[in-house]
C-alpha atoms as one frame of an Amber mdcrd trajectory, in Angstrom:
protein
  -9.489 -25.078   0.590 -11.438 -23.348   3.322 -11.499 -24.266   7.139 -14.706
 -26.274   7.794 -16.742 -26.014  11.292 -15.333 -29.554  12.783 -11.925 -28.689
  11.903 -11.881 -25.190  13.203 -13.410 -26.505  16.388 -10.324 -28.725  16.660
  -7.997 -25.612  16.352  -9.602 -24.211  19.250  -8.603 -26.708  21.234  -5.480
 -27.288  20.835  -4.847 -23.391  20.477  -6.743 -23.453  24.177  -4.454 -26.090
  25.641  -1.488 -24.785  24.430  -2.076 -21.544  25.800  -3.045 -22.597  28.982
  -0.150 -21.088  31.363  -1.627 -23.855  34.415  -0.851 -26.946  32.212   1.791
 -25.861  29.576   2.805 -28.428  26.854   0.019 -30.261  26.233   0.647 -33.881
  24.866  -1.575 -35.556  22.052  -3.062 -37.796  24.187  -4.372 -34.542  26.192
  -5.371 -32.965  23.216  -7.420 -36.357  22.190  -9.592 -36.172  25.435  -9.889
 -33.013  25.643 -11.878 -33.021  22.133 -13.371 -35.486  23.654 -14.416 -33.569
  26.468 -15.207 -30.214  24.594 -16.050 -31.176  20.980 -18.048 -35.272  21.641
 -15.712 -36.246  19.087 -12.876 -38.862  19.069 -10.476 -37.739  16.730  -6.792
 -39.845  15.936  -3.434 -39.055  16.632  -3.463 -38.656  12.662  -6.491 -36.081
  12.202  -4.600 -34.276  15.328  -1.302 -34.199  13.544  -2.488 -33.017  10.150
  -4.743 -30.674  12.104  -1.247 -29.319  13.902   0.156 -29.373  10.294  -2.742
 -27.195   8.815  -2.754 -24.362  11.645   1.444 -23.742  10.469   0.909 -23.159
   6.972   0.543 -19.548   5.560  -3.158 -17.708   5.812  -5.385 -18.916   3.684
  -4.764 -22.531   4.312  -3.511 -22.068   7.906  -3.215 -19.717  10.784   1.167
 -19.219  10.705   0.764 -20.728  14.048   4.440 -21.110  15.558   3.417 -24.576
  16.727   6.330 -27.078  17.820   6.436 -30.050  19.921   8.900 -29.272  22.167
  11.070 -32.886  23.029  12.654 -31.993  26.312   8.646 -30.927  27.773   7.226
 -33.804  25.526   4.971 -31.454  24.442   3.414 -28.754  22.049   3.820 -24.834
  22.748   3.826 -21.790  20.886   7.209 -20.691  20.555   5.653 -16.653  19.989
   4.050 -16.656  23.740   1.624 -14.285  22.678   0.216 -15.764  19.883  -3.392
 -17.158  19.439  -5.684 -17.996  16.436  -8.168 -16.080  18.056  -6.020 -12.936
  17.508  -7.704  -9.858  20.041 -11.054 -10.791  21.739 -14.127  -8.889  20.674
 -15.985  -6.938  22.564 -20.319  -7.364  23.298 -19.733  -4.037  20.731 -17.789
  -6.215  18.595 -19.759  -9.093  18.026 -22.990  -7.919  17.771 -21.408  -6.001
  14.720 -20.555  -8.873  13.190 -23.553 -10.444  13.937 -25.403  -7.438  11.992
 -22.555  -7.786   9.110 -23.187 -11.417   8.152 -26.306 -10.891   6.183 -24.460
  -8.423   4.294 -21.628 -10.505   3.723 -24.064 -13.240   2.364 -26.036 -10.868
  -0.116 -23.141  -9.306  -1.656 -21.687 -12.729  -2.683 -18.307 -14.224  -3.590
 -18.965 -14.593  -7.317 -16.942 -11.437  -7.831 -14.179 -12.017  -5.035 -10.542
 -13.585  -5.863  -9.853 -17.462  -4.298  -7.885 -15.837  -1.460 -10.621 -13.524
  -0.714 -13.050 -15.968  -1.017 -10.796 -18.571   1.575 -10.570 -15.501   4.029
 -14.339 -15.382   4.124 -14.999 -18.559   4.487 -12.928 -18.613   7.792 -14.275
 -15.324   9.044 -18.559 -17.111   8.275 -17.436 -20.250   9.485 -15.866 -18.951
  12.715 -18.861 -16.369  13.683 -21.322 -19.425  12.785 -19.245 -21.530  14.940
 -19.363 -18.602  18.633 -22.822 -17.417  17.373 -25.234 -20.308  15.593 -28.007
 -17.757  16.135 -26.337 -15.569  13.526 -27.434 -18.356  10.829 -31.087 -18.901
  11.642 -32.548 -15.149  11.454 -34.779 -13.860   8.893 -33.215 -12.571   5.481
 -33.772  -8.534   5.576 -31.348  -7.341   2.693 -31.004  -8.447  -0.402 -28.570
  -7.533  -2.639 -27.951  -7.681  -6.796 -25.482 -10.236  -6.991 -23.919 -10.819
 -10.419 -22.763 -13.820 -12.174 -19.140 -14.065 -12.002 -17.889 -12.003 -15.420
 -15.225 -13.582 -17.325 -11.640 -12.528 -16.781 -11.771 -11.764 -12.908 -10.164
 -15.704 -12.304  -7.262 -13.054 -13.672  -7.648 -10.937 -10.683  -4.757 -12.295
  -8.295  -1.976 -12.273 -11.316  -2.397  -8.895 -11.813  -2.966  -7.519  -8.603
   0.050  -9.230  -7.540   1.777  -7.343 -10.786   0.509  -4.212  -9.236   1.722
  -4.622  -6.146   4.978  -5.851  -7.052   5.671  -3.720 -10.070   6.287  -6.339
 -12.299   4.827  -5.946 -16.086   2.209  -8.137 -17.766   2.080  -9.669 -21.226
  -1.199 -11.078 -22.257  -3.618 -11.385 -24.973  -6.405  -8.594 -25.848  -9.661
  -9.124 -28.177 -10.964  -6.108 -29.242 -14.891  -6.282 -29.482 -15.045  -3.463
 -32.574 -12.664  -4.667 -34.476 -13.240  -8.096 -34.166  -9.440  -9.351 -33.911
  -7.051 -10.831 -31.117  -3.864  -8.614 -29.878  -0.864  -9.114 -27.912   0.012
  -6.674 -25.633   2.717  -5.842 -22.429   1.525  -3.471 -19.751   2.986  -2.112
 -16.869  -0.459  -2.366 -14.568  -0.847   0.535 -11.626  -4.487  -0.351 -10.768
  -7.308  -2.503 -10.935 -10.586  -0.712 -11.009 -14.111  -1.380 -10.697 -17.121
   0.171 -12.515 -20.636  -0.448 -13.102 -19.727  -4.005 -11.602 -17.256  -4.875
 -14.299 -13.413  -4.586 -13.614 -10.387  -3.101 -15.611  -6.277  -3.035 -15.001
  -5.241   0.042 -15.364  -1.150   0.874 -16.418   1.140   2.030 -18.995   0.692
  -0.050 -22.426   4.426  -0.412 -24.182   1.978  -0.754 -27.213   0.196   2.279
 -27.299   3.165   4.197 -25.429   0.412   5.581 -23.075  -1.607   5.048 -19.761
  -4.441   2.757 -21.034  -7.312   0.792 -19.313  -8.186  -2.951 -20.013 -11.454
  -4.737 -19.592 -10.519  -8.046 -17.864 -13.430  -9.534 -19.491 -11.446  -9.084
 -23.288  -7.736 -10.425 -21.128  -6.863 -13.848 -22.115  -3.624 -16.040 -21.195
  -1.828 -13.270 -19.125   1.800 -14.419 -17.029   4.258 -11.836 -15.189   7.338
 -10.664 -17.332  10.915 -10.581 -16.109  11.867  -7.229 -17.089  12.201  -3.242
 -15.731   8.716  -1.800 -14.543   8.128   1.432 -16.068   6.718   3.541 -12.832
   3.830   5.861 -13.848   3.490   9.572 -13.421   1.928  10.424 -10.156   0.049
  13.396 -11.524  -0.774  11.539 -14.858  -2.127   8.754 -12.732  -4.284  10.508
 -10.149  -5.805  12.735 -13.183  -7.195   9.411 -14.466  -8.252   8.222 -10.960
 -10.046  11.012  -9.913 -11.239  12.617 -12.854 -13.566  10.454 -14.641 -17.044
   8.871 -14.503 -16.396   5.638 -16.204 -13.363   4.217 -17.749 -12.771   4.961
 -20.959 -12.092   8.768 -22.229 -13.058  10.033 -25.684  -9.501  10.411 -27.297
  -7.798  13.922 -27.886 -10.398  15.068 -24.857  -9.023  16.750 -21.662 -10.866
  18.005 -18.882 -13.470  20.471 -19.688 -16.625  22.268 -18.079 -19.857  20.178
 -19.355 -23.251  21.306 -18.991 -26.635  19.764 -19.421 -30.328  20.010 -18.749
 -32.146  18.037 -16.615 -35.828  17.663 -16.680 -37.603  17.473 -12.804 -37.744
  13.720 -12.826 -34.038  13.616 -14.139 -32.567  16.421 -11.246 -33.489  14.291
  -8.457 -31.522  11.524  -9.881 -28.444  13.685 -10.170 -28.920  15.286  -6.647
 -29.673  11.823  -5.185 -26.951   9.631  -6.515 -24.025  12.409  -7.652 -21.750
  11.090 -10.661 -19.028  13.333  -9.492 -17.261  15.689  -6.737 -17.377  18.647
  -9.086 -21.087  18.026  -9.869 -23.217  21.299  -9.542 -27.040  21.887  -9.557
 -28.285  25.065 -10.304 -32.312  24.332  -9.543 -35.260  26.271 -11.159 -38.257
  27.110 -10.230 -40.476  24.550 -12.418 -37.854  21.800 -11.249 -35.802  21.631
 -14.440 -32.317  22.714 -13.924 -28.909  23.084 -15.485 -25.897  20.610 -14.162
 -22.663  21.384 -14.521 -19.470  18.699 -13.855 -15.945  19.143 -14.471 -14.113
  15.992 -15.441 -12.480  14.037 -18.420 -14.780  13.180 -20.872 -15.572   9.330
 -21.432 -17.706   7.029 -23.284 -19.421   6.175 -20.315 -20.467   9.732 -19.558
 -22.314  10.026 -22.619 -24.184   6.839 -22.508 -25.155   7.980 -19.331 -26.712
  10.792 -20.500 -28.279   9.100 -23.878 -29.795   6.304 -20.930 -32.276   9.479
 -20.025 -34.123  10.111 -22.893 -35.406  13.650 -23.550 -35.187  14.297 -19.975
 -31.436  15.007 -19.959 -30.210  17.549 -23.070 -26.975  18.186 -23.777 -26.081
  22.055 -23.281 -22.224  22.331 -23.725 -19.702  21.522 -25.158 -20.874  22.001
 -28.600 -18.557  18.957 -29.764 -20.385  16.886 -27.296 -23.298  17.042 -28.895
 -22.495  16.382 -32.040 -20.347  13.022 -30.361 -23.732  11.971 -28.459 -25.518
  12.114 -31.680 -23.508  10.044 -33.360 -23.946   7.145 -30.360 -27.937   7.243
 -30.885
């Protein structure tokens, strides 16, 4: 549940008082008026104590505040000296960074972002809001596509928790061509996002093979008990790097593609490149012939089909006949 402003604004205070090397050990009747004082609020010793019970609990819900009422002082410290919610001040630099990030943060949205993600947000709008109310009253300048939340991502914590802990996943997969439901174990390396849609990424005990998994097709997944099977670093950074999409045509390594472009088409490639290996070799009327090294994969062709007669497929001869058959 995220941290709202009048809570947070409690926090403060008692992460003040307790800090404060002059009057160590502050008691909850000092804490009281000073919220008083501070906030114009008159908060009870029990809205105090679950607020002291809040800022111990584990990030996203709390702060991990080492917070203790110490008996013999008949008070509260910090038993980590150092500590503070506020973590390291910021800087004139810093905030006026932040102030320029928040319309950012708005625009991109948390439709897409896991709950944890989503909590950490909230805490990190709610506390610049809190030290900089301006922040929230200027004028919208960006603005952003911001897609509905896509089905499967409520998936996205399981499995990047699976990734991170090398533990294996069993779920259920519906194939869209051939209509039917699947079970199926993987061992995921990697989630991955593309085109604004996200896949996991690992070895499939199924297929006996790295495979890729749209999340949006993942139903009913849970963590296996069983030996992770640890992929092949070369294997793995050959399907990192070397695609444009997701999904490669099958029996297809990397090859040398070429295609034409027409004017219009050429300053789409040399504006927005689909890959490192991407070359342009320009001609004088504008047209040109582009040239990219990389795996083949569905997406790559559909990319190409998406310009019309102003992209033409010059090599490999096998792709050609393949992008036919998509039209």
């Amino acid at each position: 549940m995220p941290i709202n402003k009048n809570a947070l604004g409690r926090y403060k205070v008692i992460d003040m008082l307790v800090r404060n090397n002059m009057r160590p050990y502050p008691t909850m009747e000092e804490i009281i008026e000073a919220c008083r004082e501070k906030l114009g609020i008159d908060p009870s010793v029990h809205t105090i104590q679950k607020d002291i019970n809040r800022m111990k609990l584990d990030p996203p819900e709390g702060f991990s505040a080492p917070l203790e009422y110490n008996t013999s002082k008949r008070g509260y410290e910090y038993l980590d000296p150092n500590y503070s919610i506020s973590g390291i001040p910021l800087s004139d630099s810093d905030i006026d960074t932040i102030k320029e990030s928040i319309d950012l943060i708005r625009n991109i949205g948390r439709s897409q972002m896991s709950e944890k993600f989503n909590s950490a947000m909230e805490k990190i709008l709610t506390t610049v809001l809190e030290e900089f109310p301006q922040a929230n009253s200027k004028r919208q300048i960006l603005h952003t596509m911001t897609p509905p939340a896509a089905r499967g991502f409520e998936h996205f914590d399981l499995f990047y928790s699976a990734c991170r802990e090398k533990r294996p996943v069993s779920f259920v997969h519906y194939s869209y061509k051939k209509r039917e439901f699947k079970s199926i174990t993987i061992h995921p390396y990697m989630i991955k996002e593309f085109d604004n849609k996200w896949y996991i990424m690992g070895y499939s005990e199924n297929h006996k093979l790295l495979r890729t998994f749209g999340l949006d097709r993942v139903f009913d997944p849970f963590i296996l008990k069983k030996t992770f099977i640890s992929p092949d670093p070369q294997s793995l950074a050959v399907n990192t790097h070397d695609y444009y999409g997701v999904f490669p045509i099958p029996q297809q390594k990397m090859q040398k593609m070429k295609i034409e472009a027409s004017a219009l088409a050429t300053e789409y490639f040399q504006a927005y490149p689909i890959h490192e290996s991407q070359k342009v070799k320009k001609d004088p009327d504008g047209f040109s012939t582009i040239s990219f090294h990389l795996i083949p994969t569905i997406e790559l062709t559909r990319l190409f089909l998406s310009y019309g007669r102003h992209v033409k497929i010059i090599s490999p001869e096998w792709l050609i006949e393949f992008t036919e058959n998509l039209k």
